[in-house]
C-alpha positions in Angstrom: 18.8 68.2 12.5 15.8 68.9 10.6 17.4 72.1 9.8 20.2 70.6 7.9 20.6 72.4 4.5 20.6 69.6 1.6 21.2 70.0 -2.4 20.5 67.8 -4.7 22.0 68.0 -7.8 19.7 66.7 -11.1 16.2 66.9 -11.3 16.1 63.4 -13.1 14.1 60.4 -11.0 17.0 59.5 -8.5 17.2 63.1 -7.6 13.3 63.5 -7.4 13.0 60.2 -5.9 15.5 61.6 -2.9 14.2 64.9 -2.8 10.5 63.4 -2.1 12.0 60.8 0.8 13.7 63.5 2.2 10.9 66.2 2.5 8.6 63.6 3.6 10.6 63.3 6.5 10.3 66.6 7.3 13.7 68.1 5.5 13.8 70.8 3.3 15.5 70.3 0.0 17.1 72.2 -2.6 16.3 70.7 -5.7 19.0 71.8 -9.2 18.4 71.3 -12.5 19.5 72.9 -15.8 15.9 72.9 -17.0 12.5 74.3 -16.5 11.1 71.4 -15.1 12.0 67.7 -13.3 12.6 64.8 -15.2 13.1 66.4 -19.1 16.1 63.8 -20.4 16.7 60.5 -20.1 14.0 59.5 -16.7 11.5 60.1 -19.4 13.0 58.7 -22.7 13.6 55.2 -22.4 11.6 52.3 -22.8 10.8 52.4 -19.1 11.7 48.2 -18.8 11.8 47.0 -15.2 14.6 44.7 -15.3 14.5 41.3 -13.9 18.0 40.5 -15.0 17.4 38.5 -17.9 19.2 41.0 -20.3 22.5 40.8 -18.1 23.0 36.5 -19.3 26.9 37.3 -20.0 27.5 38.3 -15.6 28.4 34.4 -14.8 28.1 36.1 -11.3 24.5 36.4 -11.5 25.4 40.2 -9.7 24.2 42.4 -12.4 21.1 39.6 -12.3 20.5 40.2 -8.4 21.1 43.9 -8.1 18.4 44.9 -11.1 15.9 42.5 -9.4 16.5 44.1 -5.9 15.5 47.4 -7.5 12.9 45.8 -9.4 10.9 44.2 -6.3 11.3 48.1 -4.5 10.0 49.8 -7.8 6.4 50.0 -7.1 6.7 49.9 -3.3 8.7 52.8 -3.1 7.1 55.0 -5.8 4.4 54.4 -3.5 5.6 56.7 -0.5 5.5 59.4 -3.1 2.9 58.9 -6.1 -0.2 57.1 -6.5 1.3 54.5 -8.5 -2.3 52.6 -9.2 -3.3 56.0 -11.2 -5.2 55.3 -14.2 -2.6 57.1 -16.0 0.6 54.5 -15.3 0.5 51.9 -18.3 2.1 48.5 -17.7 3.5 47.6 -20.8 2.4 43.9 -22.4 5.0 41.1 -20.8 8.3 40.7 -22.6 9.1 37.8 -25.4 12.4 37.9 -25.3 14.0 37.0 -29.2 17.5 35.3 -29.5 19.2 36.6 -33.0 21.3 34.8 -34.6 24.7 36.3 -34.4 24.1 36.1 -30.5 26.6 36.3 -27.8 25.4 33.1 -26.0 23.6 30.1 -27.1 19.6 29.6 -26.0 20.6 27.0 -23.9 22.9 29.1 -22.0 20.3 31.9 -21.7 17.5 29.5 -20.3 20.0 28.4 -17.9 20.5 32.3 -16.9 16.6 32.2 -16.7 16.0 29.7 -14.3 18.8 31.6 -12.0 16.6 34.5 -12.3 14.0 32.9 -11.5 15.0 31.8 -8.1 16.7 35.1 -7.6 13.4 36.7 -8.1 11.6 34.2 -5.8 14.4 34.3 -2.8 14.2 38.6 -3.1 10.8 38.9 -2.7 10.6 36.3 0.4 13.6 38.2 1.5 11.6 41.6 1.4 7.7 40.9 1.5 7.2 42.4 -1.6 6.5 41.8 -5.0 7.0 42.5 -8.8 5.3 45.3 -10.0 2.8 44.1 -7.0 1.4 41.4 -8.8 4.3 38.8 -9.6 6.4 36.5 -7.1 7.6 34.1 -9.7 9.2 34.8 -13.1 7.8 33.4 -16.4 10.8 32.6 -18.9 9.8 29.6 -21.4 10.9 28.6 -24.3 8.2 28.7 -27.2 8.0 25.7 -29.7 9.5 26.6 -33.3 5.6 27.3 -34.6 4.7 29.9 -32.1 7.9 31.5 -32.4 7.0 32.0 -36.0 3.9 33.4 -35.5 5.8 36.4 -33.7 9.4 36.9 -35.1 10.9 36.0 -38.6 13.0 32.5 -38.6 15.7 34.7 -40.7 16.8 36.3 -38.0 15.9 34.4 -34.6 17.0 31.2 -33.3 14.6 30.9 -30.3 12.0 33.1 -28.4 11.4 33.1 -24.4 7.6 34.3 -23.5 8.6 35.8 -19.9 6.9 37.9 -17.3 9.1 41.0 -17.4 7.5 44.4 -18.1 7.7 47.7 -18.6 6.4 51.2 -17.2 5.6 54.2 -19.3 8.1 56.6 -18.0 5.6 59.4 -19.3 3.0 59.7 -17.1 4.9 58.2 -14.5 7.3 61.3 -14.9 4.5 64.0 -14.9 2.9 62.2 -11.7 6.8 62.8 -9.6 7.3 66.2 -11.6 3.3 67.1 -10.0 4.7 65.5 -6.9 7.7 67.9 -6.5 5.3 71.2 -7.7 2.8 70.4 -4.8 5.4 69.9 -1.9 6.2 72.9 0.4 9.5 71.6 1.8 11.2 71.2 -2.0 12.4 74.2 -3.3 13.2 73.8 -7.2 15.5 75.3 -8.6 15.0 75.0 -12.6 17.7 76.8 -15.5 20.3 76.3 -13.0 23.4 74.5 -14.8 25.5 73.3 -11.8 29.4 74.3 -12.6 30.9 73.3 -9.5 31.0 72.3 -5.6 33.8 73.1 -3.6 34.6 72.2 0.3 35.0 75.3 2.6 37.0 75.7 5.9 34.3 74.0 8.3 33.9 71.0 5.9 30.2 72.2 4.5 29.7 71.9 0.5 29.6 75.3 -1.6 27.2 74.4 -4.6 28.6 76.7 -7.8 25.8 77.4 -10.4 24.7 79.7 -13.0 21.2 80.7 -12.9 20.3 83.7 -15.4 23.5 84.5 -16.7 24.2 85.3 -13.1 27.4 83.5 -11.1 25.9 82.2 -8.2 26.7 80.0 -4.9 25.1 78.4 -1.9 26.4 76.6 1.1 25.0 73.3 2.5 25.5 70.3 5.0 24.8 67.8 2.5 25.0 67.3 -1.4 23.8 64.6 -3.2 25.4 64.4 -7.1 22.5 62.4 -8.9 23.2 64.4 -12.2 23.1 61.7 -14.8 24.7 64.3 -17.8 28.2 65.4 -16.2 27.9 63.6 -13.2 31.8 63.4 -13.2 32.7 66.4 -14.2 31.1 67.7 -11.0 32.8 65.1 -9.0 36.3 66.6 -10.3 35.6 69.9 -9.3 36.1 68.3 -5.9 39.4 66.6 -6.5 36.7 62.7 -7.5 38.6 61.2 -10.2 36.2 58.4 -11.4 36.6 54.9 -9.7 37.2 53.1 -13.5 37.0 53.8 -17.1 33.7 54.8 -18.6 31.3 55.4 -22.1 28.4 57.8 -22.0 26.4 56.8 -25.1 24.0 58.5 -26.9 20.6 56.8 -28.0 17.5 57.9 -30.2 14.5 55.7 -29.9 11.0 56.8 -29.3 7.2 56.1 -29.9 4.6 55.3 -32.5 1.6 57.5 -31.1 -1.0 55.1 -32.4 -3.4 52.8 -30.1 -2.7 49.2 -30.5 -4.3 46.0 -29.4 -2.3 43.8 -27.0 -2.2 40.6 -29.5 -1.1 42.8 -32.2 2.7 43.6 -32.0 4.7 42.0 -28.8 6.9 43.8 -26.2 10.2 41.7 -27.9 13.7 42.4 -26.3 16.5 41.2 -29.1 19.3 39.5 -27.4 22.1 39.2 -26.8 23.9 42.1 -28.6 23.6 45.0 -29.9 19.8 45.0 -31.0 16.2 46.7 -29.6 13.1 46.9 -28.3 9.6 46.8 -29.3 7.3 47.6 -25.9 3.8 47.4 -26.3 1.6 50.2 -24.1 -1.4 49.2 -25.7 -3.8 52.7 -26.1 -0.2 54.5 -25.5 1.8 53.4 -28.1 4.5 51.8 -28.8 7.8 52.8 -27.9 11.1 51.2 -30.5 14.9 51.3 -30.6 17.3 49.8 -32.9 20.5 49.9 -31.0 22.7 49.7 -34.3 20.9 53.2 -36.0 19.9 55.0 -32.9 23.2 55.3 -31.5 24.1 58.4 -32.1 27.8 58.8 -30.7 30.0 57.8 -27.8 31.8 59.8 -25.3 35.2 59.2 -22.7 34.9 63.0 -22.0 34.3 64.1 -18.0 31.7 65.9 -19.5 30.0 64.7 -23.1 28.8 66.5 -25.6 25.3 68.0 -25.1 23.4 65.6 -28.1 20.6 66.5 -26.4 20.8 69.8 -28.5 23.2 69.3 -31.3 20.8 66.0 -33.1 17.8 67.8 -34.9 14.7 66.7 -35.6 14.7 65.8 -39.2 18.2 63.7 -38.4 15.7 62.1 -35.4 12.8 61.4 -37.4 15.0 59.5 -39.7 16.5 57.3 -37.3 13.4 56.3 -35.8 12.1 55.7 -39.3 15.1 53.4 -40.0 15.0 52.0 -36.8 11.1 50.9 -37.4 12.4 49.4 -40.9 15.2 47.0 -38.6 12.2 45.7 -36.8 9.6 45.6 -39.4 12.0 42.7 -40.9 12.2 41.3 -37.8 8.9 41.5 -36.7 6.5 41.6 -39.5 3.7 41.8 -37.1 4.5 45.8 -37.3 3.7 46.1 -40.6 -0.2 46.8 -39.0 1.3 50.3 -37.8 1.7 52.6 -40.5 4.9 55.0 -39.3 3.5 58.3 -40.5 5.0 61.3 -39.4 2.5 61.9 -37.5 2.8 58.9 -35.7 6.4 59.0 -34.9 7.6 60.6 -31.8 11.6 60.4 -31.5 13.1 60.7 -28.1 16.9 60.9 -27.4 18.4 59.5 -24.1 22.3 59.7 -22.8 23.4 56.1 -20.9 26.2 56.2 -18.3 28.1 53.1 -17.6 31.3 51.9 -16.5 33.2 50.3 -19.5 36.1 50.5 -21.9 34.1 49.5 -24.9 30.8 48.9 -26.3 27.8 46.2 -25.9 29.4 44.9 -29.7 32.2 43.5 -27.6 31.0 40.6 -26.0 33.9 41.0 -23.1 32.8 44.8 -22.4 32.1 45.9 -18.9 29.0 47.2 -20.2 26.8 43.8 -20.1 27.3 43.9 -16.2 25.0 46.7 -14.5 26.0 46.3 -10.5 29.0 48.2 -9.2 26.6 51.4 -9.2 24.9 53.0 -6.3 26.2 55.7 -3.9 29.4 56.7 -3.6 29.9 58.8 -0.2 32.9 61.1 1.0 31.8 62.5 4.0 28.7 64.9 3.1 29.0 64.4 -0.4 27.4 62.3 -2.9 27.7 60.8 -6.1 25.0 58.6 -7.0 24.9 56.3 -10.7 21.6 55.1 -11.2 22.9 52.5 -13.7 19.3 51.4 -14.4 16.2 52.9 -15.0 14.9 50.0 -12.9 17.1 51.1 -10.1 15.7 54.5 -10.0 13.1 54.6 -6.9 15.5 52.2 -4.8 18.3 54.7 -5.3 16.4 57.5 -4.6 15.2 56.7 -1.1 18.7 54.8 -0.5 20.5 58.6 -1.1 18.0 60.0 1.3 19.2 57.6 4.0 22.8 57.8 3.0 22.5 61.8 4.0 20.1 61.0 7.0 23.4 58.6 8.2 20.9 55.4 8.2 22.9 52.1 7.2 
């Protein structure tokens, strides 16, 4: 069986992730992407926040809550098998306040209530598994700060309440250049980079035919298995073998990015702004720190099969800008940022495309989009499709889409 031909299609960190399981197994792997190198987009530019749930308060069902913390409790174990995840390089960010805003979509009190579900949820997974939170956390920290403390990190004008909790974050950086090192150095993964995937299509003896265009040339490959982790036209490849997606979907489009200046722990917090459409300040210490105001760095929405390639149509100048403004957002917020100095030098804008499943946006308190669980791995006979949902989900999806092709349940 070893001799199975795979694809994976996407060089982002599911497909990486999958590609590293599988070879360490002893398969070899084709490995697609449409550029040079693994993990380029979105695996790299986010905030890089390992989810415990807390963000996901308006799921009643507590499913978004349980699936983000099952990936979240894997994170570090998994990354393991591949990477030396204990690397000086890999930054933890500083824990998470997490600030109410006025204008929110649910009260404090309904949010601590969502806490202390997470909180068992967090404690029952990693009894469940053996494992825990980063490797360091079994419990989850989610209090409430008196009205005094809370001013000494957030502006009363815009905040009802702050939560001091134990969720962090992972620079997605280094993390990225240890897997793309990882995927360079193995023997059994054959990358295959400026590739832009056009199509997959069954033949007579039920194998998969990979379509793809590699320089300028029409090319094609056959293989036993495909896995779809492509996070930018996902679906469009799906439709070119007759997958018409399971609901109605957004791809969004999101400018963020970092302020390339050290900074002291005690200086600006890692703040999450809930529950709406807000940001993030996440504090990497001699990294950085990494910002996003939801409300200026969304750049555009999408119901296409296939959106529109932002990636290369924002430029820089319009990017700078927005992570100016978005810096502005928090600085009234937060005055504690008004000890980093935004030069241009400083700032470091990074764009990302989300997928989710959802009619309408994270403005609508109703949307689809403030529930994260029906993703995962969607399997029709040898082929699959694979949403990530959450960065957080990453490494658990990964080695899950290896054991989907091995046929392990």
């Amino acid at each position: 069986m070893r001799d199975m031909r795979i694809a994976i299609l996407g060089a982002g960190g599911t497909g990486v992730c999958a590609a590293l399981e599988l070879a360490g197994r002893g398969y070899f792997v084709d490995l697609y992407d449409e550029n040079s190198q693994a993990i380029t987009r979105a695996s790299q530019n986010n905030e890089g926040k390992i989810h415990l749930g807390l963000v996901y308060a308006k799921d009643r069902t507590l499913n978004s809550a349980k699936t983000m913390i099952l990936g979240a409790v894997h994170f570090k174990a998994y990354l393991e098998r591949w990477i030396d995840f204990n690397s000086d390089c890999i930054m933890v960010s500083e824990p998470f306040y997490y600030g109410v805003h006025k204008g929110t979509m649910t009260s404090a009190d309904a949010l601590a209530q969502h806490y202390e579900c997470c909180k068992e949820l967090l404690e029952d997974a990693c009894a469940a598994n053996g494992l825990c939170y980063l490797g360091e956390d079994k419990t989850l920290l989610a209090e409430r700060l008196p009205a005094r403390k809370m001013e000494q990190l957030v502006s009363s004008d815009y905040f009802l309440s702050v939560f001091r909790t134990s969720e962090r974050a992972v620079d997605p950086r280094p993390l990225g250049e240890l897997l793309r090192a990882a995927v360079r150095a193995n023997p059994r993964i054959r990358f295959i980079g400026n590739a832009r995937v056009t199509g997959v299509a069954r033949t007579r003896s039920s194998a998969l035919r990979v379509c793809f265009r590699l320089n300028g040339d029409d090319l094609t490959e056959t293989y036993d298995h495909v896995a779809n982790t492509l996070w930018h036209g996902r679906l469009e490849i799906d439709a070119t073998l007759g997958l018409a997606p399971e609901r109605e979907w957004i791809h969004r489009y999101k400018v963020g990015g970092w302020l390339k200046t050290p900074i002291e722990p005690e200086a600006v917090p890692s703040l999450t702004i809930v529950l709406g459409p807000y940001g993030d300040l996440v504090n990497y210490r001699h990294k950085g720190l990494y910002l996003s105001w939801y409300r200026v760095g969304l750049i555009g929405t999408s119901k296409a099969l296939k959106p529109p390639d932002w990636d290369a149509t924002v430029p820089a100048p319009r990017r700078q800008s927005i992570l100016r403004q978005s810096y502005d957002a928090l600085l009234k917020r937060c005055p504690l940022l008004q000890s980093i100095e935004p030069d241009e030098d400083v700032l470091d804008p990074r764009g990302g495309m989300i997928f989710a499943w959802g009619a309408t946006d994270i403005d609508d308190g109703d949307s689809a989009l403030h529930t994260r669980y029906e993703i995962g791995i969607h399997s029709v006979g040898n082929y699959h499709s694979v949403n990530t949902g959450k960065y957080t989900m990453t490494p658990y999806l990964g080695y899950k889409t290896a054991e989907r092709i091995l046929g392990i349940t």
